[in-house]
C-alpha positions as CSV (number, residue, x, y, z in Angstrom):
1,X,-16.8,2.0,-5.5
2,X,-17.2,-1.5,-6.1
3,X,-18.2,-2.7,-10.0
4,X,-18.7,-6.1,-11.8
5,X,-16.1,-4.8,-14.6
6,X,-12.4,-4.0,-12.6
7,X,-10.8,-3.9,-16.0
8,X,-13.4,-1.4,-17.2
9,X,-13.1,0.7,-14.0
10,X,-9.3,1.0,-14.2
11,X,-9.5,1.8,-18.1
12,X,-12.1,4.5,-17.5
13,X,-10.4,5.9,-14.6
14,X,-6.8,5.8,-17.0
15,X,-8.8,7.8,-20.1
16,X,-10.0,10.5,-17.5
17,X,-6.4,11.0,-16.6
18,X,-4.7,10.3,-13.2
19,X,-2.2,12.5,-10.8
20,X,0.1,10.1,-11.4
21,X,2.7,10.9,-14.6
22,X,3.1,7.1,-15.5
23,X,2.0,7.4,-19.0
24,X,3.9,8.4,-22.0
25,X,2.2,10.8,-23.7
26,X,3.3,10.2,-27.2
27,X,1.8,6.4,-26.9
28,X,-0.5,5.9,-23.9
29,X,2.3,3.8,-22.0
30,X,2.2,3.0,-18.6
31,X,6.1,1.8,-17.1
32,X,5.2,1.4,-13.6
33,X,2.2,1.6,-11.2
34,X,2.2,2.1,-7.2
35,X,-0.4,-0.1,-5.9
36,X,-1.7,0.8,-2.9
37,X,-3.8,-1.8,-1.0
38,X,-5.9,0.1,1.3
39,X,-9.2,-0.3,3.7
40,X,-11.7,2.8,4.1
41,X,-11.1,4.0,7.8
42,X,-14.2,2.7,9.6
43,X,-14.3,2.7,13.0
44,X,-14.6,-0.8,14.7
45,X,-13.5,-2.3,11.3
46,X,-9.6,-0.1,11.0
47,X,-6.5,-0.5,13.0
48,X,-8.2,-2.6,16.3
49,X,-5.1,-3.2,17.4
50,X,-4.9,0.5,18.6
51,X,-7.8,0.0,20.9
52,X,-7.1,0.8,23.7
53,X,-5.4,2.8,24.0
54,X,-7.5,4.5,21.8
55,X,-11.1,4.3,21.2
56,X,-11.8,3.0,17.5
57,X,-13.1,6.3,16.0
58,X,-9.1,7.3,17.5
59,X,-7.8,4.4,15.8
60,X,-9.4,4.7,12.6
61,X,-8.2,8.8,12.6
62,X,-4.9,6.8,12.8
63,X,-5.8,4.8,9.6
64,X,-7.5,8.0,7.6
65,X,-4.3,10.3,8.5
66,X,-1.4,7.1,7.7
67,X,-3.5,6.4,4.2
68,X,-3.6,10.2,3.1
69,X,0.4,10.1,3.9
70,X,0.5,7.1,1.9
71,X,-1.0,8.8,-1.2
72,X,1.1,11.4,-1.2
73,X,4.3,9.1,-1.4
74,X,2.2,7.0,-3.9
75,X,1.6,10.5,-6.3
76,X,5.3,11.8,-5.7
77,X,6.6,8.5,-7.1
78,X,8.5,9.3,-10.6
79,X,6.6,8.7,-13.3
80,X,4.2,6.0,-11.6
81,X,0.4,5.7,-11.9
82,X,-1.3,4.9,-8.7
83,X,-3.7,2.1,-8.4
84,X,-5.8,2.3,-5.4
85,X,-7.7,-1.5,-4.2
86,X,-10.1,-0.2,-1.7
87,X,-11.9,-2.5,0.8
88,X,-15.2,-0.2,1.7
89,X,-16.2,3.3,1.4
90,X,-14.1,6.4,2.6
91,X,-18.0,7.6,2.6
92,X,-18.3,5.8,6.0
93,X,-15.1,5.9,7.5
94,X,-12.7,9.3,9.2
95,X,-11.8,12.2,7.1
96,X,-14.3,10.7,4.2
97,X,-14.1,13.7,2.3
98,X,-10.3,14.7,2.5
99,X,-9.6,10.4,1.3
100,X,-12.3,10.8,-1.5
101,X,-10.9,14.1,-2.6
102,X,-7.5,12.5,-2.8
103,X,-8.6,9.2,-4.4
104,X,-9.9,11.4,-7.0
105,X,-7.0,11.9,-9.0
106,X,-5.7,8.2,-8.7
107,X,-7.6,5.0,-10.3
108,X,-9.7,3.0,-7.6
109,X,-10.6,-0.6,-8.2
110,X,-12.4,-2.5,-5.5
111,X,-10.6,-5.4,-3.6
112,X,-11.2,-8.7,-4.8
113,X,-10.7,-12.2,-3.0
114,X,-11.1,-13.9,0.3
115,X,-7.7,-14.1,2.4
116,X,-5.5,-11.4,1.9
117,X,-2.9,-12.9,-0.4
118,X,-6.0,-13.4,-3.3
119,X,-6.5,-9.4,-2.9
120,X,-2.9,-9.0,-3.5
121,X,-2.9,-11.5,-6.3
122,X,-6.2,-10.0,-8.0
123,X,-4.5,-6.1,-7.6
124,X,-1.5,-7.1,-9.7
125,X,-3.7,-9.2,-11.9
126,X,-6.1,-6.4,-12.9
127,X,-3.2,-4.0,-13.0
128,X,-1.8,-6.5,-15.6
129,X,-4.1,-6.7,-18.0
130,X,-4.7,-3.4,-18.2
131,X,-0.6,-1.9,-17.8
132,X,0.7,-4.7,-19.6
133,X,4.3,-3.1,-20.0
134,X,4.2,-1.6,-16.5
135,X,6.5,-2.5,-13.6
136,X,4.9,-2.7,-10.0
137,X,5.3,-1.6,-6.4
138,X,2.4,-2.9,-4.1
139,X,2.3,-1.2,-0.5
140,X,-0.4,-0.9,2.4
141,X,-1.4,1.7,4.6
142,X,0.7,0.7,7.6
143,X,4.1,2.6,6.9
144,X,3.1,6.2,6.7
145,X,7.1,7.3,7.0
146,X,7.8,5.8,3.4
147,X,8.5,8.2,0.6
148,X,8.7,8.7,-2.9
149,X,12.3,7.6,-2.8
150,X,11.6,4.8,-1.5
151,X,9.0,3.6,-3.9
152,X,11.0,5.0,-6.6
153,X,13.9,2.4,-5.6
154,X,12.0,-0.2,-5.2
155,X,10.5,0.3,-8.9
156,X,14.3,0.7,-10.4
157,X,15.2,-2.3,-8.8
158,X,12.4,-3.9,-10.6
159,X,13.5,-2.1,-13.8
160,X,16.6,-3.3,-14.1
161,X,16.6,-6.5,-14.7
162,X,15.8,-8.6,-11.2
163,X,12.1,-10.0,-10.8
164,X,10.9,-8.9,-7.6
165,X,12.0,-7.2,-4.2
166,X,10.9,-7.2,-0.9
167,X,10.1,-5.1,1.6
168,X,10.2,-7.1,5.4
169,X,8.6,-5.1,8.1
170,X,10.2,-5.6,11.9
171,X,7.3,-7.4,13.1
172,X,8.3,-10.0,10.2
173,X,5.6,-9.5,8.1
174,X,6.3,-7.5,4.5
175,X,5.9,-3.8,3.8
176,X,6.5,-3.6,-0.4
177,X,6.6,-6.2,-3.0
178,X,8.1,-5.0,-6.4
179,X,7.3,-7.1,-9.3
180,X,8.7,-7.2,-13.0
181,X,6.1,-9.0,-14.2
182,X,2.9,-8.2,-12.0
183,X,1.7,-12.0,-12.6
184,X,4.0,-13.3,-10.6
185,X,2.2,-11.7,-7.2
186,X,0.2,-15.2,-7.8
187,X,3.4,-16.9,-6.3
188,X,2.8,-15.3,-2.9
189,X,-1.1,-16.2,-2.5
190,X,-0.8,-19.3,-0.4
191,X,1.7,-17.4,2.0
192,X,-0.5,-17.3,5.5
193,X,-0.1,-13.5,6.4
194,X,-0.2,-11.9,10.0
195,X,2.3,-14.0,11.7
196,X,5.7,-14.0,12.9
197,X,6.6,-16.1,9.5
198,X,5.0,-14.4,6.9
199,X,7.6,-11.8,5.3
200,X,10.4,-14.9,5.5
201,X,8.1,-17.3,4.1
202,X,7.1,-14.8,1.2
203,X,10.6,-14.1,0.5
204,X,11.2,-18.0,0.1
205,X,8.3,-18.0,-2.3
206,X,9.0,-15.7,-4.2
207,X,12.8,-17.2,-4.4
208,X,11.2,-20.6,-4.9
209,X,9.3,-19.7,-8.0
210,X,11.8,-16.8,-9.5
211,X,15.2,-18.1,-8.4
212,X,17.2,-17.0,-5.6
213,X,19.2,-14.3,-7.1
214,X,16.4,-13.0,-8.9
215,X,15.0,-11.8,-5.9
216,X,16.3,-8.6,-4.1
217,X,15.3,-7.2,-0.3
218,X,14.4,-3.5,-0.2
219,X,15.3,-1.8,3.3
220,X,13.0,-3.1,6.1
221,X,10.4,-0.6,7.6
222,X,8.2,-0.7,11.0
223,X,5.2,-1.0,10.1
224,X,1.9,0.8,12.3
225,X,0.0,-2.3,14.5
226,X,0.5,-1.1,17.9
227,X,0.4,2.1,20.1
228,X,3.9,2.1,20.6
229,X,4.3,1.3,17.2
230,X,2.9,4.2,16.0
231,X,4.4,6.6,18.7
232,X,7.8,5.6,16.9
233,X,6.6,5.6,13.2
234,X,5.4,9.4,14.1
235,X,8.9,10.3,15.1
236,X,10.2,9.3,11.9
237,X,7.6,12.0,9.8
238,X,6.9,14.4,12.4
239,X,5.7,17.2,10.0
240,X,2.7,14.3,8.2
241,X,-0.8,13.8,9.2
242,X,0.0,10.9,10.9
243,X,2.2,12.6,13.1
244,X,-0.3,15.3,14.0
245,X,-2.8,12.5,14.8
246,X,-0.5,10.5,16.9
247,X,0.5,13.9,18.5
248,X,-3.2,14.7,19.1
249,X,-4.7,10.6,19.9
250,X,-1.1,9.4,22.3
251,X,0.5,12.4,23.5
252,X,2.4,10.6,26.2
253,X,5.7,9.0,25.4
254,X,5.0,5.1,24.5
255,X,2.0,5.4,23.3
256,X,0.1,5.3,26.3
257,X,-2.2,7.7,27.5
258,X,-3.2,8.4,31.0
């Protein structure tokens, strides 16, 4: 999926039409886009903190079932397109053809940087330049229990009149960042993610740069590293995908299986 043109591949993507209902008809407009900053479920390469329990073709069943969740949230959202940034090809991962059937109706641009906080900062800049009145809502693929409502907030928020919001995951990393003006997601680059520190020292830079009370918290979520962590994320949505796969991967209570 990967090109040498993102802004071409979005605007192609955006004159075929998308699920999502973000335009305005009458003018083209799009208000506000869900990214969604996702990895194609390859074993060995998704969720390897699961293993063990689980072997990694398990784990990354985990990953295919928690990112289809996610894009149903993502396409429920009010009057949102959907942005996917994919890292790899659902060709090679779990449930390839359910994920490619479901990225079909959204935009996919490929990931671009080298730590994690450029690929977030290169999402929200391509979205930019080619949404340039849209809001934005950036997520992962590790809280499968969020909803529409959820992302919906988090837009409004955005909408009326503060600059960001943030999402802080238990673990203290981050789940959403909302952003008024997209360009601001280049605040957060130099953040250094996956420790204990990263959602309290992203929510200090994004305070540092946009003023204090222009900065809001959105409710905090758990997000999915751990077997135990998703045993509990499953109770929360036990009707989804990632339920079922929990249910069928860690059937014993804690996420341990004999």
């Amino acid at each position: 999926m990967s090109t040498p043109d993102t802004n071409a591949t979005i605007m192609q993507a955006d004159q075929a039409g998308s699920r999502g209902s973000g335009a305005d008809a009458s003018a083209g407009r799009v208000g506000r886009v869900v990214i969604v900053l996702a990895k194609a479920p390859v074993p060995g390469r998704a969720k390897t903190r699961l293993s063990p329990p689980a072997t990694p073709e398990g784990a990354a069943g985990l990953a295919a079932a928690a990112l289809l969740d996610t894009l149903d949230a993502a396409a429920a959202t009010p009057g949102a397109r959907v942005v996917v940034a994919l890292e790899g090809s659902p060709a090679h991962g779990v449930r390839g053809d359910e994920i490619t059937a479901a990225l079909a109706g959204h935009t996919v641009v490929p990931q671009r940087g080298d730590s994690l906080g450029e690929r977030i900062a290169a999402a929200h800049a391509d979205v930019a330049r080619t949404y340039p009145d849209a809001v934005t809502v950036q997520i992962g693929m590790d809280t499968p229990q969020l909803d529409a409502g959820l992302l919906d907030d988090a837009l409004r928020t955005v909408e009326s009149g503060t600059a960001a919001a943030l999402g802080l995951a238990l673990d203290g990393g981050w789940w959403a960042v909302a952003l008024a003006d997209p360009g601001h997601a280049g605040l957060i680059t130099d953040v250094p993610t996956s420790t204990d520190e990263t959602g309290r020292r992203t929510l200090a830079a994004l305070r540092a740069g946009l003023g204090h009370d222009a900065v809001t918290e959105l409710p905090p979520l758990s997000d999915v590293d751990t077997a135990d962590d998703a045993v509990r994320v499953s109770e929360l949505v036990p009707h989804g995908r990632f339920a079922r796969a929990v249910g069928d991967l860690l059937p014993v209570p804690g996420g341990v299986s004999p």
